[in-house]
C-alpha positions in Angstrom: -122.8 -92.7 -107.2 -123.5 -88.6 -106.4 -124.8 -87.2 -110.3 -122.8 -84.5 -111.0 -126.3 -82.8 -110.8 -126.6 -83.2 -106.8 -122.4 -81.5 -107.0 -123.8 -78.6 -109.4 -127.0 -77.8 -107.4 -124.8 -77.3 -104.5 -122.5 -75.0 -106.2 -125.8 -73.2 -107.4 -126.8 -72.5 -103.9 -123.3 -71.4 -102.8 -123.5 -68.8 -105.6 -126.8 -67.2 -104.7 -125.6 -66.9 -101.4 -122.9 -65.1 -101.9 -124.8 -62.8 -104.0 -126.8 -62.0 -101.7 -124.3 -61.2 -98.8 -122.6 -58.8 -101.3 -126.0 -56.7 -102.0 -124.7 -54.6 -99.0 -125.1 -50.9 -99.2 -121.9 -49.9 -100.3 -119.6 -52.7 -99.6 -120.3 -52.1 -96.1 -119.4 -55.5 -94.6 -120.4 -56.1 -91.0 -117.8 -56.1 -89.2 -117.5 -57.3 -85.1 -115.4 -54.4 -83.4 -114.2 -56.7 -80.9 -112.0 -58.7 -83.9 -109.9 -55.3 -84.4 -106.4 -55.0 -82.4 -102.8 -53.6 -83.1 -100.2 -54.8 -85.2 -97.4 -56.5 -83.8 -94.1 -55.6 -84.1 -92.2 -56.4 -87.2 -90.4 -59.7 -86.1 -87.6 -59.3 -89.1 -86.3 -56.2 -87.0 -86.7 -57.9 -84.2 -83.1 -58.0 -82.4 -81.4 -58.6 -79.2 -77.9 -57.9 -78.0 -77.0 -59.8 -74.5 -74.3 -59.3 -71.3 -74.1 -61.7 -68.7 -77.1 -60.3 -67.2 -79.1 -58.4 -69.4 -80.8 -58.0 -73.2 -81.1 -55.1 -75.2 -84.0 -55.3 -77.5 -84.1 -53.5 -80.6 -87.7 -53.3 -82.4 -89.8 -51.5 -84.9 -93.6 -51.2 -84.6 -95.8 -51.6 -88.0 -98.1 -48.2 -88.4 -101.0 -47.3 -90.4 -103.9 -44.5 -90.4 -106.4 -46.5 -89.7 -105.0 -49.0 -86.4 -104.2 -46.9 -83.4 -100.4 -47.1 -82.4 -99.0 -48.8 -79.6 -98.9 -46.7 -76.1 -96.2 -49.7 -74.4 -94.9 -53.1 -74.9 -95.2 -56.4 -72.9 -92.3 -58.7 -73.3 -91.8 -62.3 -72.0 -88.4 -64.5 -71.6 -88.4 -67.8 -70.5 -85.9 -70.8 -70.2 -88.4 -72.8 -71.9 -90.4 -72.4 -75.2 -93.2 -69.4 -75.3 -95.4 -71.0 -77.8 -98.9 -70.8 -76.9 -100.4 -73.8 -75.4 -97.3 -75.1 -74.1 -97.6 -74.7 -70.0 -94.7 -72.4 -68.8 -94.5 -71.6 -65.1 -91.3 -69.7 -65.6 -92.2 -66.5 -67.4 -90.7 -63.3 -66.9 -92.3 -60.4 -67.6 -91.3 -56.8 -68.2 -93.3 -53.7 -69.2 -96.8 -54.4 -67.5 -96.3 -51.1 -65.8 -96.4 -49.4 -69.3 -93.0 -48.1 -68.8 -91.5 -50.0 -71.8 -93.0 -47.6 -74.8 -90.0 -47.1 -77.5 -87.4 -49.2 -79.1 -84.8 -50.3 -77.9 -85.8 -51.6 -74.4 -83.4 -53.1 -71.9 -84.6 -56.3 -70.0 -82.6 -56.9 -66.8 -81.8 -59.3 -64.0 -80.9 -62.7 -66.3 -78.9 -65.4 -66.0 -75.8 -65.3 -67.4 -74.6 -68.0 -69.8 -78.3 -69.0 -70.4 -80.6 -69.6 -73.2 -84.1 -67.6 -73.0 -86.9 -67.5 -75.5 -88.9 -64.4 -76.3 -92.2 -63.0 -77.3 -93.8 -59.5 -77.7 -96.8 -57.6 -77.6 -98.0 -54.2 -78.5 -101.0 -52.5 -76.2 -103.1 -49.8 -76.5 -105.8 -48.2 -74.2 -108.0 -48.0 -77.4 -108.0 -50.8 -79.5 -106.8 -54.5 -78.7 -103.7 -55.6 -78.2 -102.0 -57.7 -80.8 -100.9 -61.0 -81.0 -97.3 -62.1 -79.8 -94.5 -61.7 -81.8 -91.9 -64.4 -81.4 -87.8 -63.9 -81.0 -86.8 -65.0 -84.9 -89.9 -67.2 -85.1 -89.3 -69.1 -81.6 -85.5 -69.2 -81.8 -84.1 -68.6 -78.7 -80.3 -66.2 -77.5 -78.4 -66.9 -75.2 -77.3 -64.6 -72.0 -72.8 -64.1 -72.1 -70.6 -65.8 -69.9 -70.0 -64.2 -66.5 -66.5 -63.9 -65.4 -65.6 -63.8 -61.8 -62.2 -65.4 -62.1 -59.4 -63.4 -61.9 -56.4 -64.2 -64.6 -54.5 -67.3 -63.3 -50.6 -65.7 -63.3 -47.6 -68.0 -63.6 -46.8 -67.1 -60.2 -50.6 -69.4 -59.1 -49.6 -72.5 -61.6 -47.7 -75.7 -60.5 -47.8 -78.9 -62.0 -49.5 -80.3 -59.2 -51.6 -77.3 -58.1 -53.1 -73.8 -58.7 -53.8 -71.3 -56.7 -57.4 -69.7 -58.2 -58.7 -66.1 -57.3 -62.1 -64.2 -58.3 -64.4 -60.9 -56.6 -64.2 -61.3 -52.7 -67.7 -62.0 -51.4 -69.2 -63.2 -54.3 -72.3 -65.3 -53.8 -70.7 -69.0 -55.0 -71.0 -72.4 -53.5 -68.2 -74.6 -55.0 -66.0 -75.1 -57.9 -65.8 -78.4 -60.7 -62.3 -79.2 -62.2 -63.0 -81.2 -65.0 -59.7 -82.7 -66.7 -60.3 -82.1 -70.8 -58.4 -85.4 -72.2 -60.4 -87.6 -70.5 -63.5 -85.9 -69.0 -62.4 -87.0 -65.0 -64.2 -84.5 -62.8 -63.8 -83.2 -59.4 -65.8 -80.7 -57.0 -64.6 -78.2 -54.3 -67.3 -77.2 -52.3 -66.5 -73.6 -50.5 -66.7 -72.6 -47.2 -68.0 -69.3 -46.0 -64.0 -67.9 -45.1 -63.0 -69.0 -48.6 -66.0 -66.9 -50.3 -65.7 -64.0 -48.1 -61.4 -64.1 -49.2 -62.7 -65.1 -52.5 -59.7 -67.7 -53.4 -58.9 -71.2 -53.4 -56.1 -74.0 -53.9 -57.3 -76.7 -56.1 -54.8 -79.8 -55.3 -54.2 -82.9 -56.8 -53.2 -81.6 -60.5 -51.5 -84.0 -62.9 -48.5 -82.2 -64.3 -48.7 -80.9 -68.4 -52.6 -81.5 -68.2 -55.6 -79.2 -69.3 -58.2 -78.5 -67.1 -61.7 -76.5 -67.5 -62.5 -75.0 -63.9 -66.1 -73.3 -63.4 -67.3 -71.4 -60.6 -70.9 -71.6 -59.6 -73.6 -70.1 -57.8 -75.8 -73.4 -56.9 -76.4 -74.3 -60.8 -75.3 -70.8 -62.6 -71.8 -70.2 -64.1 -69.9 -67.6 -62.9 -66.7 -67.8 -64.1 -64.8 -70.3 -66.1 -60.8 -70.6 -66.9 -59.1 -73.4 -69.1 -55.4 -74.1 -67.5 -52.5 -76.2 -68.2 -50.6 -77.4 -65.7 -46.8 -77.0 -66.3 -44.4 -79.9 -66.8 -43.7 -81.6 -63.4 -39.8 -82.0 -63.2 -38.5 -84.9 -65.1 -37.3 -88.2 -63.5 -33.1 -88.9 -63.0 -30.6 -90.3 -61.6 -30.5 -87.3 -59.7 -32.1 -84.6 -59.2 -31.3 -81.2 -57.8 -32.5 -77.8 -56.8 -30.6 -75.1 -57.5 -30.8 -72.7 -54.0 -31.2 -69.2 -53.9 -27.4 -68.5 -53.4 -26.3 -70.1 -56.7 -25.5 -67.1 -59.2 -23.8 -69.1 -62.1 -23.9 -72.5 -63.6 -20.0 -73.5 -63.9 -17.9 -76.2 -64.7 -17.0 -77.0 -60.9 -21.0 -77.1 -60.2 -21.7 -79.4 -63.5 -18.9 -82.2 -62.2 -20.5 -81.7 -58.2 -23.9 -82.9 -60.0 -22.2 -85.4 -62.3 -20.7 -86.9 -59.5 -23.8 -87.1 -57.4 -25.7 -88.6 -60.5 -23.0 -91.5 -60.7 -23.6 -92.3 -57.5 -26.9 -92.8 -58.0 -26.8 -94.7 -60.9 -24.3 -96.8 -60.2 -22.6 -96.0 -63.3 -19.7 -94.3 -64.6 -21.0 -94.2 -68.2 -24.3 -93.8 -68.3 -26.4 -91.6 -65.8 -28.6 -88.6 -65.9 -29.3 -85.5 -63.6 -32.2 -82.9 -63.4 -31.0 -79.9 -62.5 -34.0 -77.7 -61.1 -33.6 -73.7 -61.9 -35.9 -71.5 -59.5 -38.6 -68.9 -61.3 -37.5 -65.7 -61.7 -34.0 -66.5 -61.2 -31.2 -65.4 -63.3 -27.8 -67.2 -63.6 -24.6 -67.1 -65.7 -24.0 -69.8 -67.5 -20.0 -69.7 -68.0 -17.7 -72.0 -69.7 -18.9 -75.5 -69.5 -18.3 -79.1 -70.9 -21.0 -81.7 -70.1 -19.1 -84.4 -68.8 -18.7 -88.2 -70.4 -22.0 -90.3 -70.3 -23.9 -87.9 -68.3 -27.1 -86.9 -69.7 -28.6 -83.5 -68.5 -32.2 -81.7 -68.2 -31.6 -77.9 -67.3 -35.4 -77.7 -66.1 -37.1 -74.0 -65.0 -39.4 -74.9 -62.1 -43.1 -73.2 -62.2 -44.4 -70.9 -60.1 -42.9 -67.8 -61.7 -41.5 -66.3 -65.0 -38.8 -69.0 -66.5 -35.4 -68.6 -65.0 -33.0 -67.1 -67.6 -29.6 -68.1 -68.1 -27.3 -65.9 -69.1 -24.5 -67.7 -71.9 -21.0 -66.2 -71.5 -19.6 -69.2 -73.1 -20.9 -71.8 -75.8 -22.3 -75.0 -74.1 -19.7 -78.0 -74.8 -21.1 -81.6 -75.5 -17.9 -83.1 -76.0 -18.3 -87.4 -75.6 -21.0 -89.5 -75.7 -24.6 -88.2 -73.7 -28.3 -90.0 -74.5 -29.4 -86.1 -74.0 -28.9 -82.5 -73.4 -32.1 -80.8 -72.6 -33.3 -77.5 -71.7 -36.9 -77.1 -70.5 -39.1 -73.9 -69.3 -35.9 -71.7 -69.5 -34.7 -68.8 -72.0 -31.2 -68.7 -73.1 -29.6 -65.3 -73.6 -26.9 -64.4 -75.2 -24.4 -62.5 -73.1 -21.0 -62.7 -74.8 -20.9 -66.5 -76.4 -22.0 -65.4 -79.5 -23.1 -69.6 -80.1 -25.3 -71.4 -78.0 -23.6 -74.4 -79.9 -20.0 -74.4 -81.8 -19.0 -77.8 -81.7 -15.9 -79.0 -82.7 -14.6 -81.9 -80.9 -16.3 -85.3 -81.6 -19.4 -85.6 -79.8 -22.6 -88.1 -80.2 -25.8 -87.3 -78.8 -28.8 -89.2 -78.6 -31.0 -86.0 -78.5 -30.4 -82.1 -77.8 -33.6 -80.6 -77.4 -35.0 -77.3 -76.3 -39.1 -77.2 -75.4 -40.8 -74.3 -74.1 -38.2 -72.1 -74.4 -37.0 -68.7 -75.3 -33.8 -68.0 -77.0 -32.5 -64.5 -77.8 -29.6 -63.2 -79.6 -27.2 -65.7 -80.0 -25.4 -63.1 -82.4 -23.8 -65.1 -84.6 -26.1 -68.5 -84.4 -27.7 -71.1 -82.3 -26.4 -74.2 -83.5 -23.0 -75.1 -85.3 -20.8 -78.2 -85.8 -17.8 -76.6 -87.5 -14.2 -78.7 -88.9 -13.3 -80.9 -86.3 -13.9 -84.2 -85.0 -16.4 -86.4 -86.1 -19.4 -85.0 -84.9 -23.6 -86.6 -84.7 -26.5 -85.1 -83.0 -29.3 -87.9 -83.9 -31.9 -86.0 -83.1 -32.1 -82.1 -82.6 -35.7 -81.5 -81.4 -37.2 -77.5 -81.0 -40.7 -77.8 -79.6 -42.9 -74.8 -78.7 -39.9 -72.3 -78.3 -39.5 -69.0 -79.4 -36.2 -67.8 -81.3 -35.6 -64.3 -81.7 -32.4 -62.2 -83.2 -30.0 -64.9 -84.1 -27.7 -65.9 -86.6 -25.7 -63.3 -88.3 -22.5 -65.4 -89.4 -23.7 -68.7 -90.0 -27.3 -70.4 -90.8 -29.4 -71.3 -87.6 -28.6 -74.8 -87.6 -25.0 -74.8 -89.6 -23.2 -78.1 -89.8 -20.0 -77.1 -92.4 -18.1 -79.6 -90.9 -17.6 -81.2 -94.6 -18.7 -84.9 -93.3 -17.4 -85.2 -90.3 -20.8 -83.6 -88.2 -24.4 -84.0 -88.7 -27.9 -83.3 -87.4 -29.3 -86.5 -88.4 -33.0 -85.9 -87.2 -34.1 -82.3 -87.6 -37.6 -82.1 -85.8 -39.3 -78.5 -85.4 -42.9 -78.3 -84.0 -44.9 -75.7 -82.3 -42.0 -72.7 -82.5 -41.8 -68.9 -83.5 -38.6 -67.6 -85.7 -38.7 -64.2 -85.8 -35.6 -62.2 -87.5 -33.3 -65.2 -88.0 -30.2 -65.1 -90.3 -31.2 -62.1 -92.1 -27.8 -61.4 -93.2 -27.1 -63.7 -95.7 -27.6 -67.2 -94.4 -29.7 -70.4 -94.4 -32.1 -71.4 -92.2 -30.7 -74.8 -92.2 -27.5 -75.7 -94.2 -25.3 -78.6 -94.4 -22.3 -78.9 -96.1 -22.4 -81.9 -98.5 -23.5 -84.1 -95.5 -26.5 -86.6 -96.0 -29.2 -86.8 -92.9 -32.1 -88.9 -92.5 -35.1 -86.6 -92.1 -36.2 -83.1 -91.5 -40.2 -82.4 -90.7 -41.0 -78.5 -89.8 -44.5 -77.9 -88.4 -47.0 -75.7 -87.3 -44.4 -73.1 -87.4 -44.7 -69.3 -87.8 -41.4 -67.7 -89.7 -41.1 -63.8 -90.0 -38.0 -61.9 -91.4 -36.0 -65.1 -92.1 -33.3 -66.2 -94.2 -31.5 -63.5 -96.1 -29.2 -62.1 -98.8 -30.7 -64.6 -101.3 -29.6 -67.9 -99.9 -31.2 -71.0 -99.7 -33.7 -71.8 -97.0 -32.5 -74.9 -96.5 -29.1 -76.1 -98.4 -26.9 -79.2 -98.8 -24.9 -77.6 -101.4 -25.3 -79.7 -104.1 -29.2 -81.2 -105.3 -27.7 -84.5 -105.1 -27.3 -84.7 -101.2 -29.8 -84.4 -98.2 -32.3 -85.8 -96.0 -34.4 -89.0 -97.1 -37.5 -87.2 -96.1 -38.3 -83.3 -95.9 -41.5 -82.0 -94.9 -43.1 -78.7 -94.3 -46.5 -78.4 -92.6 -49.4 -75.8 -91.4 -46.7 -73.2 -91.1 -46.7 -69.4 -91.7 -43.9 -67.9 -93.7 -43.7 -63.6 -93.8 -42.0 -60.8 -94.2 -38.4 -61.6 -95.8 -35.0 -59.4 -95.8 -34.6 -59.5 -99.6 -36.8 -59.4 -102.9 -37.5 -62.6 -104.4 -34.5 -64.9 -105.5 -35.1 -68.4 -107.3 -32.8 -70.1 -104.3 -35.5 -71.9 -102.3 -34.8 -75.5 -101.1 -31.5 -77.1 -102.4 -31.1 -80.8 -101.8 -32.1 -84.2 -103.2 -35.3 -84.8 -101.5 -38.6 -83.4 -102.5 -40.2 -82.0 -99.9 -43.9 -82.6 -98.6 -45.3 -79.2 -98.1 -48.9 -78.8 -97.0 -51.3 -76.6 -94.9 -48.4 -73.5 -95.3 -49.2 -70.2 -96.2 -47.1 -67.2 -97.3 -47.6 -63.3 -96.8 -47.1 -61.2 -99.8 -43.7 -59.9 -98.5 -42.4 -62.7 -98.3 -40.3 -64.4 -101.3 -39.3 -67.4 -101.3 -41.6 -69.6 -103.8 -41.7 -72.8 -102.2 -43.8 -75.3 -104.0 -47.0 -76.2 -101.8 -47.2 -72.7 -100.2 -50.5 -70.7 -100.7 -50.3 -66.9 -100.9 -52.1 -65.1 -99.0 -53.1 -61.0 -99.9 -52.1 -60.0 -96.7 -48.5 -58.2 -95.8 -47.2 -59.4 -92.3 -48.3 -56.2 -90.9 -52.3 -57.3 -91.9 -52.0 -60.6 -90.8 -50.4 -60.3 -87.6 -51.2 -57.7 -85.0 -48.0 -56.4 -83.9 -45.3 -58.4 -85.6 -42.3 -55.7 -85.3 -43.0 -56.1 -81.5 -43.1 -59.7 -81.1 -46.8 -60.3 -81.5 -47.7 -62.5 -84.2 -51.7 -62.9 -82.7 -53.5 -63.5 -86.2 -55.8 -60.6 -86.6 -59.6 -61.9 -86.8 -60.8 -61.4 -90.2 -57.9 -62.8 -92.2 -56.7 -66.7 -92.0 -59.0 -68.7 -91.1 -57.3 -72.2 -91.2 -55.3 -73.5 -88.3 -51.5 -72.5 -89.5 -48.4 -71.5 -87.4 -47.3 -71.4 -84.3 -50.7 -72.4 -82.3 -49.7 -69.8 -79.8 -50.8 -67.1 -81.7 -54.1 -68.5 -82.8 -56.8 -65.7 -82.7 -59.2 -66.3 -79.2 -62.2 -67.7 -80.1 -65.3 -65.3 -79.1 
């Protein structure tokens, strides 16, 4: 094997030849001129901040006595990696003509929505330029989103079609619909006359759908909207348009439809009629009775604001009916006081209300009071908006003692804001069991007052099998805090729910939050319940008002 003599001699030699080299005159290396060149730019305070089409680049230069300082920059982007060796025929460069010379430095005439890459370089007259400096060590940023689209109105959206707009003359070639459940696309190339009037009708829309639409310039973005397509109108027996010249839904007009419906059904007992409400419209809705068997949808037809209908008189669901629906409308009160104030018997397979907005039914919305024996099986509130009700009874008040219940309380998707705050429940029922309430993704503000119960049955012995309460917001409240929370026999399932701190009922399950209404919404006295960005984070409420995603 090598002696460890050979390993030492060489070691030796090493020595006495660096002992030599540092015999210089005065540490006075020699040094080849050509080797020395700027300092790069410091990459830690290397920054860039985009719009659609350009970057501004914030930088700070290294400086020192001894290295000249930089008389202009060089910068290249590209769509692919800088790194040196890697062949790039797509380089852009800005600042050869020496006109880029302080920080910060605006690079124009990008793509937008596109990812670039980044280097820099420092260059002197005197000395050598440096070396590149990479964008955060080869990371890349990215361009924002253009947006030629204009707003899509409700006025543009059917359920089978929307009418899209964006900048007249625009360079574009064609639009991609691409339907978000299941990822089915479609392309509309576009003519010259439809880029020069700069709008199109994409057909062939499936009704209550979402849809990603993106306008491009051969393979660029240039706008994007997401959509959903309104409810089409639902099937019947018979269905039926309300024309311009009908001011007021009335008893004589309700047995005109029932009677058509029949006909169609074939059935004196068991039929069903759509009853289509023009956008924009407004009509009085006056004293009426829903007749036996018939089951109703009171629809609002797209292509507008949602007809509203003006209540002079409570609705009537006297007899048997499979459903009573309303659908894309708002409810007002104008002088019924109820929406609901049932007293003869009455058994419904469902009364819903979905996209809706109901306002100031002054003394509540729903009521079953002493009378016959009453049963809704299912009452069903789904992305609706309730706003001023309920001064004399709870919102949903069944003190019929027994003889009338909501069986099926389900509550998804919807806004209450200033409900019963004079002293009443949310929900109450006197003494009467049901089978199961479930309230979600909910946002309540100034609810439920003068110390009563959220919900009640009167006694802890009595209620629903099952009561649950999830990803819902509960704020603001008309009194100070009171021990009457939930009265009834079930324990409720409450989860994903938080609680401003003015509001006061301590439901168990709720998480406070350290935010007043006032923080955590944006205009809540106004109607606005838009969670400001910066406070909850987790997906809670009403999903309406879900901060935009940047």
């Amino acid at each position: 094997m090598k002696s460890i003599k050979n390993i030492l001699g060489a070691a030796s030699m090493m020595t006495l030849a660096l002992s030599a080299t540092s015999c210089t005159d005065g540490n006075d290396w020699d040094v080849d001129g050509s080797l020395s060149r700027l300092f790069g730019v410091n990459s830690d305070k290397l920054t860039v901040e985009t719009t659609e089409t350009t970057a501004t680049v914030t930088f700070a230069a290294y400086t020192s006595k001894e290295v000249a300082e930089a008389e202009y920059y060089v910068f290249e982007l590209s769509k692919d990696s800088l790194y040196e060796g890697v062949e790039n025929a797509n380089i852009v460069t800005f600042g050869e003509d020496k006109s880029l010379t302080t920080s910060p430095v605006v690079l124009t005439g990008l793509d937008n929505d596109s990812k670039y890459y980044m280097r820099v370089k420092s260059i002197s007259s005197t000395t050598n330029e440096s070396k590149w400096v990479y964008y955060k060590k080869g990371q890349s940023f990215k361009t924002k989103a253009e947006q030629i689209f204009n707003e899509v109105s409700a006025s543009d959206l059917f359920d089978d079609h929307v009418r899209l707009t964006w900048t007249a003359g625009a360079e574009v070639t064609h639009i991609t619909v691409v339907q978000t459940d299941n990822g089915a696309k479609k392309q509309l190339d576009l003519s010259e006359e439809i880029k020069a009037q700069g709008r199109a009708v994409v057909s062939g829309l499936t009704g209550n759908t979402t849809y990603l639409i993106t306008i491009y310039n051969g393979s660029v973005k240039r706008g994007q909207l997401t959509i959903t397509t309104p409810a089409p109108m639902p099937a019947a027996d018979y269905k039926v348009t309300l024309g311009a010249d009908v001011t007021e839904i009335n008893q004589d007009l309700i047995d005109e439809i029932a009677d058509q419906a029949k006909a169609a059904a074939g059935s004196e007992t068991n039929y069903s009629a759509t009853i289509g409400i023009k956008a924009d419209a407004t009509l009085d809705f006056g004293s009426v009775v829903i007749p036996e068997g018939m089951s109703v949808t009171f629809f609002g037809i797209a292509g507008g604001e949602a007809p509203t209908l003006k209540f002079t008189k409570a609705l009537g669901i006297d007899g048997s009916h499979s459903f009573i629906k309303f659908q894309n409308v708002n409810l007002v009160d104008n002088g019924a006081a109820y929406f609901i104030n049932q007293k003869n018997a009455c058994t419904i397979g469902e009364l819903s209300m979905e996209d809706c907005k109901v306002d100031n039914f002054k003394t509540t919305v729903f009521r079953m009071q002493k009378g016959g024996t009453m049963t809704i099986s299912n009452l069903v509130l789904t992305n609706s908006i309730f706003t001023k009700c309920g001064s004399g009874y709870a919102f949903i008040h069944a003190d019929a003692n027994k003889a009338g219940k909501f069986d099926n309380i389900k509550i998804d998707k919807c806004t209450f804001n200033t409900i019963c705050t004079t002293g009443k429940h949310f929900i109450y029922s006197k003494e009467t069991p049901t089978t199961s309430i479930a309230i979600s993704n909910s946002t309540f503000y100034n609810v439920n007052g003068g110390g009563q119960f959220f919900i009640d049955f009167n006694k802890d012995t009595i209620g629903p099998n099952s009561l649950s309460i999830l990803n819902c917001i509960f704020s603001k409240q008309p009194d100070e805090a009171t021990n009457k929370n939930i009265r009834c026999s079930a324990t409720p399932e409450i989860a994903g729910c938080y609680n401003t701190n003015d509001w006061f009922k301590a439901f168990t399950g709720l998480t406070a939050l350290e935010y007043s209404s006032t923080d955590l919404f944006t205009d809540p006295a106004n109607g606005d319940f838009t969670i400001k960005k910066g406070t909850l984070t987790e997906k809670a409420g009403d999903p309406r008002w879900y901060p935009t995603e940047d």
